[in-house]
C-alpha positions as CSV (number, residue, x, y, z in Angstrom):
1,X,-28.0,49.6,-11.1
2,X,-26.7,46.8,-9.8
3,X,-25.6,47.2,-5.5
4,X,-21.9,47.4,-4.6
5,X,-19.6,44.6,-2.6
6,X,-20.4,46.4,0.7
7,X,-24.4,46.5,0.0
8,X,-24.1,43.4,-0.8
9,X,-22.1,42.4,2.7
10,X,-24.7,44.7,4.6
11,X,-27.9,42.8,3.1
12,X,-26.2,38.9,4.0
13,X,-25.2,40.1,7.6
14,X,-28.6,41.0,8.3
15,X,-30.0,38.0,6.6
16,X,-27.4,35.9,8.4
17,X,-28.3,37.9,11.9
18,X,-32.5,37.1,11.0
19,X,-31.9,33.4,10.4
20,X,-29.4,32.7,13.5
21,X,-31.9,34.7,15.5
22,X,-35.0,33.1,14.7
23,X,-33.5,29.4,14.2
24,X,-34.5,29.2,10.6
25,X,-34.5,30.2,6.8
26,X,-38.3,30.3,6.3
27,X,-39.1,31.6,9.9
28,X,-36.2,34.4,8.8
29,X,-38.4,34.9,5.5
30,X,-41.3,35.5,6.7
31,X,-39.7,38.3,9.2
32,X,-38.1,40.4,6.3
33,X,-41.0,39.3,4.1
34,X,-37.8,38.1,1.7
35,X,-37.9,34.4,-0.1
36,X,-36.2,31.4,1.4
37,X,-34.1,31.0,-1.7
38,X,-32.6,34.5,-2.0
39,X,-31.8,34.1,2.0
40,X,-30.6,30.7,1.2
41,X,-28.3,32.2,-1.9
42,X,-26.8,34.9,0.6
43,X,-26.2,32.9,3.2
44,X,-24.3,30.7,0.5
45,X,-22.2,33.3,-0.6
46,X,-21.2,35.0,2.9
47,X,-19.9,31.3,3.6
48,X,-18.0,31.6,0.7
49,X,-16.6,34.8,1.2
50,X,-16.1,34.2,4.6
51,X,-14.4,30.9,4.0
52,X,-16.0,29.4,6.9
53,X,-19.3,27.2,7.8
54,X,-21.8,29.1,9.1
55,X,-24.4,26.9,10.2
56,X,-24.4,23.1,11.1
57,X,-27.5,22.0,8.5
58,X,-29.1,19.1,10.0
59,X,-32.4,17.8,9.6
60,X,-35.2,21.0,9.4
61,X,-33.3,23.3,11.8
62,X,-30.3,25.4,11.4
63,X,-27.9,25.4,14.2
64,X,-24.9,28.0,14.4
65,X,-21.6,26.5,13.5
66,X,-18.7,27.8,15.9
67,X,-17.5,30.4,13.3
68,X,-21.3,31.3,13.0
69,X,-21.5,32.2,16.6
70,X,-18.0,34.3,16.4
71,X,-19.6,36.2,13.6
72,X,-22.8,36.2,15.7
73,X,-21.6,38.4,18.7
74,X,-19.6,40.4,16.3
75,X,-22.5,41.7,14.7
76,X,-24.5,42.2,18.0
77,X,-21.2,44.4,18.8
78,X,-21.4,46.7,15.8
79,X,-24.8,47.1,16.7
80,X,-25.3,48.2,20.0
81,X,-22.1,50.4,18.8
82,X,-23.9,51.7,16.1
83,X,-26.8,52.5,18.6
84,X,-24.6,53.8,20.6
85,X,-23.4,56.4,18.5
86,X,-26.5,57.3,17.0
87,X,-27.9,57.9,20.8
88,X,-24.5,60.5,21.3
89,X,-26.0,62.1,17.9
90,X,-29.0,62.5,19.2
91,X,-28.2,63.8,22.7
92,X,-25.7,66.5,21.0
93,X,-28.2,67.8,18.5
94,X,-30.9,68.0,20.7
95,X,-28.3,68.9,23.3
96,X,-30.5,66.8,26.1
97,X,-27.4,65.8,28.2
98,X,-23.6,66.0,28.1
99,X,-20.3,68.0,29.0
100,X,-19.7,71.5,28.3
101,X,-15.9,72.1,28.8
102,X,-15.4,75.8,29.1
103,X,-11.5,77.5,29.7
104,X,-11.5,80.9,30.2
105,X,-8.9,83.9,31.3
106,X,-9.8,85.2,34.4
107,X,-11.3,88.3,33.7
108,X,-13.8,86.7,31.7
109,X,-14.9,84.3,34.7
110,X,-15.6,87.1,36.5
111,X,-17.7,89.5,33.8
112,X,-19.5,88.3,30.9
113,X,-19.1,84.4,31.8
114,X,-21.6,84.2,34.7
115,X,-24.4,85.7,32.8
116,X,-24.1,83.8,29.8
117,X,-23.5,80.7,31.3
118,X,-26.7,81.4,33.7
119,X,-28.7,81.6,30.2
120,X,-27.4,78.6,28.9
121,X,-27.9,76.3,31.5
122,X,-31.6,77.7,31.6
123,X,-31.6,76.7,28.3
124,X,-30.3,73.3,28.5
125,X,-30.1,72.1,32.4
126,X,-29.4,68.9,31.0
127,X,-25.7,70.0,30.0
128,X,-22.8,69.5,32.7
129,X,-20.5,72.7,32.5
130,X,-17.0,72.6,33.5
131,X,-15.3,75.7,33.9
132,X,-11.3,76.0,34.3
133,X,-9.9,79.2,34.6
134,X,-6.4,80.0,33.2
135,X,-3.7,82.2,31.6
136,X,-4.2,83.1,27.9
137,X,-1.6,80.3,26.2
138,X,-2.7,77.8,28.6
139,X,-6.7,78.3,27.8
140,X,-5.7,77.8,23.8
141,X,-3.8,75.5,24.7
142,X,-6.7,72.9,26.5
143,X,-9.0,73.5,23.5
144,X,-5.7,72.4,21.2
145,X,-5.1,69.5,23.3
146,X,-9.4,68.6,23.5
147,X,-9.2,69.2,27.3
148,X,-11.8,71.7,26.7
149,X,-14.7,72.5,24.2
150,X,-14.6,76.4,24.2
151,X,-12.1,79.0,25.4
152,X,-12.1,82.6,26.5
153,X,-8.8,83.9,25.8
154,X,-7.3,87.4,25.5
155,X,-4.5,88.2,22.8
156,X,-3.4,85.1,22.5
157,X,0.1,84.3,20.8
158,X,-0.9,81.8,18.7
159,X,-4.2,80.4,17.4
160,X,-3.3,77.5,14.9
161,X,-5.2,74.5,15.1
162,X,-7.9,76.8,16.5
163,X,-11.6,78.3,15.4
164,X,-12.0,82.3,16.4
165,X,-15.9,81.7,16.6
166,X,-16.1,85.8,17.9
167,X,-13.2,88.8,19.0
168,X,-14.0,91.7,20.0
169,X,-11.0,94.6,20.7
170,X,-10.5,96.0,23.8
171,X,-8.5,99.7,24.8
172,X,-6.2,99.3,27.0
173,X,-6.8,101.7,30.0
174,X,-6.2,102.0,34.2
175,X,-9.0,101.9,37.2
176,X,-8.3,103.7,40.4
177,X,-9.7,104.2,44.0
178,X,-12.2,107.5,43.6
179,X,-10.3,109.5,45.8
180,X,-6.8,109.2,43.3
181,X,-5.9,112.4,41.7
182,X,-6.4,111.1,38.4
183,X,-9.8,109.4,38.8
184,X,-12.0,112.1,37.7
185,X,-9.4,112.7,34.4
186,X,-11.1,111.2,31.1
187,X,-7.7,110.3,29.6
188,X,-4.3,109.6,31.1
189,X,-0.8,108.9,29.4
190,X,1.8,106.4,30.9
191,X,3.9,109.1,31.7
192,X,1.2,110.5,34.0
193,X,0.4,107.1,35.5
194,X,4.1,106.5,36.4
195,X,3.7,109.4,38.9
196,X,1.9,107.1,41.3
197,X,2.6,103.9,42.8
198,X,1.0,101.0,40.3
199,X,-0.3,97.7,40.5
200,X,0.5,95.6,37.4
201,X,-0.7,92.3,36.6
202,X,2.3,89.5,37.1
203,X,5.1,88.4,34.1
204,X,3.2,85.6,32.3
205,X,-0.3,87.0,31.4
206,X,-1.0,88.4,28.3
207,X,-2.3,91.7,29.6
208,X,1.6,92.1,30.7
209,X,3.1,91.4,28.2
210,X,1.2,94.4,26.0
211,X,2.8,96.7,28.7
212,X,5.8,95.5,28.5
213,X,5.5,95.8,24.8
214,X,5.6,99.5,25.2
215,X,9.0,101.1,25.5
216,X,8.1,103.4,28.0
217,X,6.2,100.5,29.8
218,X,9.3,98.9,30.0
219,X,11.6,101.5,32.2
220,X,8.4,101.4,35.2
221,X,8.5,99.5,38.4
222,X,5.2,98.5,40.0
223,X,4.8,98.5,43.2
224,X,2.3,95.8,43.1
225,X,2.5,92.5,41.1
226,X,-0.3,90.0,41.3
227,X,-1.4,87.0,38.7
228,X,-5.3,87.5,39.5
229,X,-6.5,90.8,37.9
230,X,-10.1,90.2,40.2
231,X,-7.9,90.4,43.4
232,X,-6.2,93.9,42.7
233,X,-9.1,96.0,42.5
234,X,-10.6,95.4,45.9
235,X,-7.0,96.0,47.6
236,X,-6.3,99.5,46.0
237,X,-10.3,100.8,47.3
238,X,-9.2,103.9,49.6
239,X,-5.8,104.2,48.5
240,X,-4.0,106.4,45.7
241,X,-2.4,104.0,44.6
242,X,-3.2,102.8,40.4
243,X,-4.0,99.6,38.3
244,X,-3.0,99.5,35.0
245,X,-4.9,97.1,33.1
């Protein structure tokens, strides 16, 4: 089967690259074990192609001609880059070295994140991990705009463009000082919670907007607002008052 145009370009680039390299055609044949004439035919026919003189023929030697040299370095170029790229291939499927860019709602960060990020850099210590903690639309929104390389979101509006590699559901429930009058209950209703003083998480994350998706949600007051569900906890210790979360 005879080889296509671009075959054809590949096999006179490198025949062109051997001979500028090495100063001549026979020195060039005897490095890609290859005869002198079908060097001699390609180099021919890329200077027709190219509509430009390649080489300055005089005497036994083969000097580059000024559109050789330009073609020269251009080559050298798309190698190295081709190097290049094959090295970045390389690194990510060995995963030797590189940047992990991780975006993740808080309450992530400070659970399941630490321990599986303590495994994977175990795993590979050659990986850089960046970790940038969020709101729910903003962390979807980094992976969407290829500011990061993996997110940790919760109910998220919105997930075109996007991959779910995992979800899991959560319930929806409320954590309390031990000494509250509802701790040692297995269940509680809304109704029940709005009874005490509460601690909700501020207007822009997700997890308010479920409350405030309920209709009796709606008509309570907190009397605590904060945007960092890790902070609330810690300040309600010893005191009756509730965290619905």
């Amino acid at each position: 089967m005879a080889k296509s145009e671009p075959a054809l370009i590949a096999i006179a680039y490198r025949y062109f690259m051997a001979v500028a390299e090495l100063g001549s055609v026979r020195a060039a044949s005897r490095d890609l074990n290859v005869a002198a004439s079908a060097i001699s035919r390609q180099l021919i026919l890329l200077e027709t192609a190219l509509g430009n003189r390649l080489f300055d023929r005089s005497g036994r030697g083969l000097k580059l001609a000024p559109a050789g040299e330009i073609l020269l370095r251009g080559l050298r170029r798309a190698a190295q880059s081709h190097e290049n790229t094959l090295d970045e291939l390389s690194a990510l499927r060995k995963l030797t070295r590189g940047l992990l860019r991780i975006a993740t709602v808080e309450s992530v960060s400070g659970s399941v994140l630490p321990d599986m990020l303590e495994h994977f850099m175990h795993a590979y210590p050659g990986i850089q991990v960046s970790v940038t903690v969020a709101g729910s639309e903003a962390v979807t929104q980094l992976v969407r705009e290829h500011q990061a390389e993996l997110a940790f979101t919760f109910n998220p509006s919105s997930l075109d463009g996007l991959e779910a590699l995992a979800s899991r559901d959560l319930d929806l429930g409320a954590i309390m000082a031990p000494g509250h009058p509802l701790a040692k209950a297995k269940k509680v209703s809304l109704a029940e919670c709005a009874e005490h003083p509460l601690a909700w998480p501020s207007p822009g994350l997700s997890l308010r907007a479920i409350l405030e998706s309920i209709p009796a949600a709606r008509k309570m007051r907190p009397a605590l607002e904060c945007n960092s569900l890790l902070w609330m906890p810690p300040r309600l210790q010893g005191k009756n008052e509730l965290l619905d979360m």
